[in-house]
N, C-alpha and C positions, 0 to 999 in steps of 0.2 A: 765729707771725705774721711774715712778712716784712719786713725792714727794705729803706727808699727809698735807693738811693747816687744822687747825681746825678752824670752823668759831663757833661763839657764839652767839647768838641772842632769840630773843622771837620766840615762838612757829609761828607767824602768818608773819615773815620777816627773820628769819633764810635759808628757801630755796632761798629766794632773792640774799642773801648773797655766797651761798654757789656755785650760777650760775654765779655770776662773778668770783669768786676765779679759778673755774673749766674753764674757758674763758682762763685762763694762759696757758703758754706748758707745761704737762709734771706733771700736778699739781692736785691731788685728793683732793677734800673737800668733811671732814667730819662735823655733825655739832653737836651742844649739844644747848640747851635752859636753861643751866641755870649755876652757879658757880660750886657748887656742882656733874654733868654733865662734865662739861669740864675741873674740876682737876683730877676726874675718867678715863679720856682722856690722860691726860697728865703723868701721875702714869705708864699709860698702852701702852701706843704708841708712836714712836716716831712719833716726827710733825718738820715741818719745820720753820712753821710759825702761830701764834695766831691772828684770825682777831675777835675783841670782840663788842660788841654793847656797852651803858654804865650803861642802865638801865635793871637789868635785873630781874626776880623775888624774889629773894635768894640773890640776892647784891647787884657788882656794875662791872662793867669791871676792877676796879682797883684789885679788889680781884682775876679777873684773871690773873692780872700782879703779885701779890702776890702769887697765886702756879705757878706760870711759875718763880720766884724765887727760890723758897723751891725745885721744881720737876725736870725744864729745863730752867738752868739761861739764856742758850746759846740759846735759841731759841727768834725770833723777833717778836714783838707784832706792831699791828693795832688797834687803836681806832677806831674804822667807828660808829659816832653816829648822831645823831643830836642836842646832849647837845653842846652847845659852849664852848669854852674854860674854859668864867669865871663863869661857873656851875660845871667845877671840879677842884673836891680837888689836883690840880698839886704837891703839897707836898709829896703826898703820895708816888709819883713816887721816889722818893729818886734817887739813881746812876741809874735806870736804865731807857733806853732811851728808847721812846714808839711813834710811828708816829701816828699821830691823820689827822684824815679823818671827814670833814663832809659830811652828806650821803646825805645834803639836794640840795649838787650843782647840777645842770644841767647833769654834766656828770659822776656823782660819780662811779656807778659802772664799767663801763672803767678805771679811776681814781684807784679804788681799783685795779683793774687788775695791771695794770702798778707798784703800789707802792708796792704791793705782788711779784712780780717777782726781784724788784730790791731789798727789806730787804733782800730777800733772796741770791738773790746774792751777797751782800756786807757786810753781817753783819756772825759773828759768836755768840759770847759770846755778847750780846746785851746788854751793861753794863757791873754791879759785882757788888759782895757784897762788903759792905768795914765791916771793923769790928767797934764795938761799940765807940771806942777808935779813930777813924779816924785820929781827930787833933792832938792828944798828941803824936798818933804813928810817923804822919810826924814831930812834933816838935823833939822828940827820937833821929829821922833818921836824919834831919837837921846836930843835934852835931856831929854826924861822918862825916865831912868835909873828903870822901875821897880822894876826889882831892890833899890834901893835905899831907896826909896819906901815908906811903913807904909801901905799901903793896901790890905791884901785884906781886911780884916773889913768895911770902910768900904764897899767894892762888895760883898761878898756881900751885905750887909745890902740894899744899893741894891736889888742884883738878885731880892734876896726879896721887895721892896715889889714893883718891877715886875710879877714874876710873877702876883702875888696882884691886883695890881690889874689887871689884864686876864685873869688866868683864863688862862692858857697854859702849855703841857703844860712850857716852856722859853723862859727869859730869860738873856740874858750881854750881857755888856763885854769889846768885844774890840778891843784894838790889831791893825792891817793894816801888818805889814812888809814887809819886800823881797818875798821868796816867800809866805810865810803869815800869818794871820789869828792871834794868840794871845790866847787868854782870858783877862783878870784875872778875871774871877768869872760864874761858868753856874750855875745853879737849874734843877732839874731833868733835868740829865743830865753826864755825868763826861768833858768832852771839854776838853781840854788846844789844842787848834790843828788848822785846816784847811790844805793849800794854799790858794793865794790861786785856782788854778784851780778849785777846787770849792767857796768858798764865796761864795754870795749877797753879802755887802758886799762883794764887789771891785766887782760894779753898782751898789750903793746908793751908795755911795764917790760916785759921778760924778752923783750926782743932786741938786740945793739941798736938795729936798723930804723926805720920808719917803717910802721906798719901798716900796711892797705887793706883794706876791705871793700873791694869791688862795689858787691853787692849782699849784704848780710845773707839773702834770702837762698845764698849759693854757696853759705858757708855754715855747716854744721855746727858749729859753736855757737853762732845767734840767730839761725834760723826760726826756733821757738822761742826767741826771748821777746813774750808781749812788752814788756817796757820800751824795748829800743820800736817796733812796733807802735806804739803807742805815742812815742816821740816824732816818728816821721824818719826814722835814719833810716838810710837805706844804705848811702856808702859812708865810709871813714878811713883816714888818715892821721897817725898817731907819732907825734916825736918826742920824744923820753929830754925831760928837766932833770940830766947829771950834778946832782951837787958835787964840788970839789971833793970829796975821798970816795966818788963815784956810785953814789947810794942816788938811784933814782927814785927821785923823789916829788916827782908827777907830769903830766904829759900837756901840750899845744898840738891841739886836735884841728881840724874841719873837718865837715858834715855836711852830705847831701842829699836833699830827697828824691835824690833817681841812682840808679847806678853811674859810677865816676870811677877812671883810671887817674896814675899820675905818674909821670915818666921821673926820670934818675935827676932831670933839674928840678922838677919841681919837690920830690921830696928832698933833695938837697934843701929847697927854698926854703921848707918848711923844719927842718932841723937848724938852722941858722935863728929863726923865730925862736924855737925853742933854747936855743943859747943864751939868746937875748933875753929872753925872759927869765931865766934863768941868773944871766950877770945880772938884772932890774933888782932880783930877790937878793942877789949877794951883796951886793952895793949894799941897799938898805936893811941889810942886817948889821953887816957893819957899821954903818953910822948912827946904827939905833944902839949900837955897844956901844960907838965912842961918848955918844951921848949920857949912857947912864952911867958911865964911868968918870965921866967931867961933873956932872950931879953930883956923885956920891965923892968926890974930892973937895966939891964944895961946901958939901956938907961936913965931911971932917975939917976943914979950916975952921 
């Protein structure tokens, strides 16, 4: 089955574009001429891959890194321009990674060929959002030194209720660090940490609410992500671990291998969970202070 690459370009080099893309196996290009055009695209279809120009009439290509944020975080961007580097605003890119092509070399549109096939086959979630709060959240998460912390029997146990009381194939507790996701405690399947790019709470993260995810395969943000794929998820359920000055600082999931709803009690149920798990971590933060503070009193005596 053929995959959609959207190309973007001016009215007079958009087909240019869209003839190498189509050069790939297996790979349809579509194309739009302009910003406004190609979020229209992206709203409406799924794509695998954004190959953008940088100057376009109505923007700039960054803007079209900016709705492949908002619309399709997961899907991989191409810059194919001939603006040089130090002509764009690279700031703008924030977390999300974007492969820049200049269109001017000898063998660009071969070039594009090649590096169109391989975003696509290596990449899922191409970047994330982080939230507003980024630095304070990792500093938050730093103070839970769980390493240190007696608390895995405390969450598996947790994790076991969870599981059992919603009936899912897999339930965990997972702190969201810098790059990835690591598990204090998973029931039901033996997985130690995700990238932050291919696990669903990097979205949940950014949400007050509990997040649901039906069915990935109906949801443009993990549609193409072979990892989740590859895990067996099909549906998810995500409640945000508020630490006290409100730095979420990581989520109480379940996971099912079919599609699954969950009505206004049960995600209640499962934000309650995350509470709890959440006071487990603060609890024993605390007493892991009062401890090395009774230590080191003992040690000045």
């Amino acid at each position: 089955m053929a995959q959609t690459v959207l190309c973007v370009d001016t009215p007079d080099r958009v087909s240019t574009v869209t003839d190498a893309v189509a050069a790939g196996d297996d790979l349809n290009a579509v194309s739009a001429t302009s910003v406004s055009d190609a979020t229209e695209v992206l709203i409406d279809d799924p794509v695998v891959c954004v190959v953008t120009a940088y100057d376009l009439s109505d923007g700039t290509g960054l803007d079209i890194v900016g709705a492949i944020r908002e619309h399709a975080p997961q899907t991989p961007c191409v810059l194919f321009t001939d603006a040089s580097p130090g002509e764009i605003d690279t700031a703008a890119f924030e977390e999300t990674i974007v492969e820049y092509l200049n269109r001017d070399l000898p063998d660009a549109d071969e070039r594009l060929s090649f590096v169109v096939d391989d975003v696509i086959s290596h990449s899922a979630q191409v970047g994330f959002l982080a939230p507003k709060n980024e630095g304070e959240r990792l500093e938050t998460l730093a103070a839970y030194d769980v390493d240190a912390l007696p608390i895995e029997d405390s969450f598996d146990r947790l994790t076991d209720l969870i599981a059992d009381r919603f009936d899912v194939a897999v339930s965990f507790i997972g702190l969201i660090e810098r790059e990835e996701e690591n598990f204090l405690a998973c029931t039901g399947a033996d997985w130690d940490s995700l990238t932050r790019e291919d696990t669903i709470c990097t979205h949940s993260m950014l949400q007050e609410d509990v997040m649901v995810v039906e069915d990935i395969d109906e949801d443009k943000r993990f549609s193409e992500n072979e990892q989740l794929h590859d895990l067996g998820i099909v549906s998810y359920a995500g409640a945000n671990m508020t630490a006290p000055d409100g730095s979420v600082i990581g989520q109480v999931c379940v996971l099912d291998h079919e599609p699954r709803s969950y009505d206004a009690g049960e995600r209640e149920t499962l934000q309650q969970y995350a509470e709890t798990a959440m006071e487990i971590l603060e609890l024993r933060r605390r007493l892991h202070e009062l401890d090395s503070e009774s230590a080191a009193t003992e040690v000045d005596q």
